[in-house]
N, C-alpha and C positions, 0 to 999 in steps of 0.2 A: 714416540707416543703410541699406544696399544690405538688398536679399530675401537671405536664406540661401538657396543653391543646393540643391535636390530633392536629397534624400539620395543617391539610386544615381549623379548626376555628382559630388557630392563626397566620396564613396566611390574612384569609380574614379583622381579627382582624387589624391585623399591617397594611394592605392596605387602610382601613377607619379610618387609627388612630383615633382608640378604645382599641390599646392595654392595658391600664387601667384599662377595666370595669370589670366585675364581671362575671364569667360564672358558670351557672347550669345545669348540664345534666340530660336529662329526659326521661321517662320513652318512649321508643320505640314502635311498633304495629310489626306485623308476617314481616316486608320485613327489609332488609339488610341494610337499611335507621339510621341515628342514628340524634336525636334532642339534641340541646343546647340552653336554656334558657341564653341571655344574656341582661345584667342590665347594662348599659353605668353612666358613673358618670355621665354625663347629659343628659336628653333626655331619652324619654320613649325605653322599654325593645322590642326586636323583637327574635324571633326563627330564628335560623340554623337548615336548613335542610341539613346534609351531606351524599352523596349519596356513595356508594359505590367505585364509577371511576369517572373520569371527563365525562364531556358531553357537546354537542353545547348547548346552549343557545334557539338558537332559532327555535331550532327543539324538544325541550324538550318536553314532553307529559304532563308534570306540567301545563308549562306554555301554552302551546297549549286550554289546554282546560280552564285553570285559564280566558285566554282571550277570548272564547267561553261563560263561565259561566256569565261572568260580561255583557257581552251584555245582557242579556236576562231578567232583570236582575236577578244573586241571589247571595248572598252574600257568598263571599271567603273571603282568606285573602289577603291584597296587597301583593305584590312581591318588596322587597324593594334595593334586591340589590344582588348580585353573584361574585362567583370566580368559574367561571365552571370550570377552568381549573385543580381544585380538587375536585369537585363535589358539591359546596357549593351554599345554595341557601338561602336568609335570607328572612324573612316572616315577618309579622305583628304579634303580639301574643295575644291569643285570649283568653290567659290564659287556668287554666286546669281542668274546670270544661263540660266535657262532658253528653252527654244525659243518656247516662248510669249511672253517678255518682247521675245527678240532682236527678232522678227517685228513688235511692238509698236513697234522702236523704230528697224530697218534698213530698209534700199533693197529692194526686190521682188528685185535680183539677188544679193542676201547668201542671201536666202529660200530662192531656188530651191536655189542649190547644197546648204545645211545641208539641203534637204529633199530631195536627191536624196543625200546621204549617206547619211541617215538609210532611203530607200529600201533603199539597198544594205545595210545592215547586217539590214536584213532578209531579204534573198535568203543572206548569209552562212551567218546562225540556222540560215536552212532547210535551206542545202545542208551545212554542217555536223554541225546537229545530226542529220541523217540519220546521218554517217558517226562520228558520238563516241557515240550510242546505247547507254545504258548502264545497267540499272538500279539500281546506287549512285545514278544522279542524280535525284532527286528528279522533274521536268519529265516522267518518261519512264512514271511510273507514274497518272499523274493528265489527266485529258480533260476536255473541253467536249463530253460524252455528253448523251445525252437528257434525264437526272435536272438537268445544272450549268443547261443552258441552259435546261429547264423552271423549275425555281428560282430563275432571275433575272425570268424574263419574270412571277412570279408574285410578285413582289419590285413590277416596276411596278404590275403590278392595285392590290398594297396597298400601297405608301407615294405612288406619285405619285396614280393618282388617287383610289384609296378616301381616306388619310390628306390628301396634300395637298391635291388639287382636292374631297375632299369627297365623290364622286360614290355615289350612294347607284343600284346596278341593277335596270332593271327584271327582271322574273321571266323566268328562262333567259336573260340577257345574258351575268351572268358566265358561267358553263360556256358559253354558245357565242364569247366571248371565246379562255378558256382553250383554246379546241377547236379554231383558228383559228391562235391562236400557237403549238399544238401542231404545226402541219402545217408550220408556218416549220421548228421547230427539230428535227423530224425531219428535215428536208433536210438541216439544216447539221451534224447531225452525223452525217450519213452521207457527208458528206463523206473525203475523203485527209485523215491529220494529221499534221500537222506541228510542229515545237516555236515556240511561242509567247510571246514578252517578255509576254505578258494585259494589258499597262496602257500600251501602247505610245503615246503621247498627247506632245504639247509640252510639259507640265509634267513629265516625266519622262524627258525630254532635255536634259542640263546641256551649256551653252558655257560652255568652259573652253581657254583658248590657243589658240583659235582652232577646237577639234576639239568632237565631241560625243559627250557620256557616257552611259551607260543608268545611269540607277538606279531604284529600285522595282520591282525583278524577282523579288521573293521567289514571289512568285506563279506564275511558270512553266510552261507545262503542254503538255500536245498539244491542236492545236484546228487546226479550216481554214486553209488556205494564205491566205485571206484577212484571217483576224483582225486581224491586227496592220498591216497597210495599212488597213484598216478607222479602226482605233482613232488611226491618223496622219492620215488621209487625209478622215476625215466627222469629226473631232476636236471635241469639244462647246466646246473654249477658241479656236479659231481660225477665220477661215474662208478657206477654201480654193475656188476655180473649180473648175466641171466639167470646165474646160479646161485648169487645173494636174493634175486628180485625173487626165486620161485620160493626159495627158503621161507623170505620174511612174508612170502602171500600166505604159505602154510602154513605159518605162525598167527596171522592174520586172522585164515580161517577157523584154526582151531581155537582164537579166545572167544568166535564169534556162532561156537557150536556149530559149522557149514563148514566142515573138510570134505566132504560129499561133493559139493560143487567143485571142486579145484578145476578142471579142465576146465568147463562154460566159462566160468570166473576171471579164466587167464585170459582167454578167447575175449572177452566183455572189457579186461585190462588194456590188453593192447589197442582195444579201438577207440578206447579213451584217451590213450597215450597218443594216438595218432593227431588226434586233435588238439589235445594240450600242447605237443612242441609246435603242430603249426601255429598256434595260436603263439605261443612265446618267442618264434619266430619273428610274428606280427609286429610284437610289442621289441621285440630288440632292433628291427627295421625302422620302427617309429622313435624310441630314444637316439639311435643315430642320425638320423633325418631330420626330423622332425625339432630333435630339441640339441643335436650337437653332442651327446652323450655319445664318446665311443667306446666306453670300456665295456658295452654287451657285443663287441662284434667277436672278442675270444669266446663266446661263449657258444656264436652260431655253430661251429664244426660238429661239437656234441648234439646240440640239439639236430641237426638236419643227420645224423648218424640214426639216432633214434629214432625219426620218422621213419628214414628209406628200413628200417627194419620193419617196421610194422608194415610198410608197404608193401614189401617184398614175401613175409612172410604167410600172406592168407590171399587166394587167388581172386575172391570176390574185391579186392582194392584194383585189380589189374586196370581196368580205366582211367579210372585216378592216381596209380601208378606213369601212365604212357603221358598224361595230361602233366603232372609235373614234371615227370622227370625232362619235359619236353623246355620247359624256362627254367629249371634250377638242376643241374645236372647231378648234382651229390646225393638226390633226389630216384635218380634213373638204376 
């Protein structure tokens, strides 16, 4: 006898009599979201997105920015149909071949191009969402302020190394820790902002026909011009050269007319980088702990790789260097 399917896909099922088709469930991402591959006896296949609770419609951050992204344009997946009132939201399906896999599986010259797309769709974001700037859109009300980026960075203290590594501080560590990350993340948010895909990473780039997709943009927000090169580019699932990273920053620059800046820029890069893998440190410490997920702990080596470079490479980290590398050694 098959599993009976979770109520809110065989709700949304029987409402668009489809209850016939075929459903697949598939493999989920770090949030509380659950996906279902389904295959209709007629008619091409579309993803279920089931979301934890119900939710309005038309206040949803999905679909908020879904309708932001497609102005401008860049390619999402359509929005084909919903049952909010159990949290279900059905998608186009873009199939499951992500940037992370492609890279896993193609020629270094498949790489570069998808990654210098993916560049570009960034200079887009930016220089668009300047000029569609709206506050109907959800992205345009919410930052990577002192309070988001404090709160992440205090995210790693407790799940990567208090929870995960354990680390128990000597007296006045922590607070000269916190005091330390604090000076990071006053810089970067005194940065220019700009509108931000926040998750912008290979697993959240679908190949599909050859093109590549954004999804998991519910998130959206204003934050440094660096973020999301950041989040492609120092990527905790892939690794990438210093010699690709500077390549596609100079490609960056020049769709973005500012090859002038390169140096400052790189400099502005890395310190964002610094924060980002601590920060996905954070969050890979709390899926193991926290919720029993350990298929991010492969992923820590790489990311703590990438800190200790930033750490090591600019002499104004050296406090914040001696401070961690003092509880997580890979670090030092």
């Amino acid at each position: 006898m098959p599993r009976p399917l979770p109520a809110p896909v065989q709700i949304y099922l029987d409402r668009t009599k489809q209850s016939s088709a075929r459903v697949v469930p598939l493999t989920g991402d770090a949030s509380d979201r659950r996906y279902f591959r389904v295959l209709p006896v007629e008619g091409e296949s579309f993803v279920l997105a089931v979301n934890a609770s119900p939710f309005d419609y038309a206040t949803l951050p999905f679909v908020n920015v879904s309708e932001l992204f497609a102005l401008m344009p860049l390619p999402v997946p359509k929005i084909l149909g919903e049952a909010a009132d159990h949290g279900v939201l059905a998608l186009e399906d873009l199939g499951d071949v992500t940037l992370q896999a492609h890279v896993g599986a193609a020629q270094a010259q498949a790489h570069a191009a998808l990654y210098r797309q993916a560049v570009g769709f960034i200079e887009v974001m930016q220089r668009r969402g300047r000029e569609l700037s709206d506050p109907r859109f959800v992205p345009y009300g919410i930052a990577f302020d002192v309070e988001k980026l404090t709160w992440e960075m205090d995210f790693f203290i407790k799940h990567f190394l208090e929870a995960y590594r354990g680390v128990t501080f000597a007296s006045g560590d922590r607070e000269a820790l916190r005091a330390e990350l604090g000076r990071l993340v006053t810089t970067l948010a005194a940065e220019p902002r700009v509108l931000c895909h926040r998750d912008y990473h290979s697993r959240n780039l679908m190949l599909s026909d050859g093109q590549l997709w954004l999804i998991d943009f519910q998130d959206a927000r204003m934050g440094p011009d660096t973020y999301d090169l950041v989040s492609l580019l120092r990527d905790s699932y892939v690794d990438i050269s210093d010699e690709d990273v500077d390549e596609l920053l100079a490609y960056f620059l020049a769709l973005a007319g500012r090859s002038a800046e390169a140096d400052v820029f790189r400099t502005r890069f890395d310190a964002m980088a610094l924060q980002r893998n601590l920060k996905a440190l954070g969050t890979f410490g709390y899926q193991t702990t926290a919720r029993s997920n350990t298929v991010y702990i492969q992923y820590m080596p790489r990311t703590l790789l990438y800190a200790r470079q930033q750490l090591h490479k600019y002499p104004r980290f050296a406090p914040l260097l001696a401070l961690l590398g003092r509880y997580a050694e890979e670090l030092g």
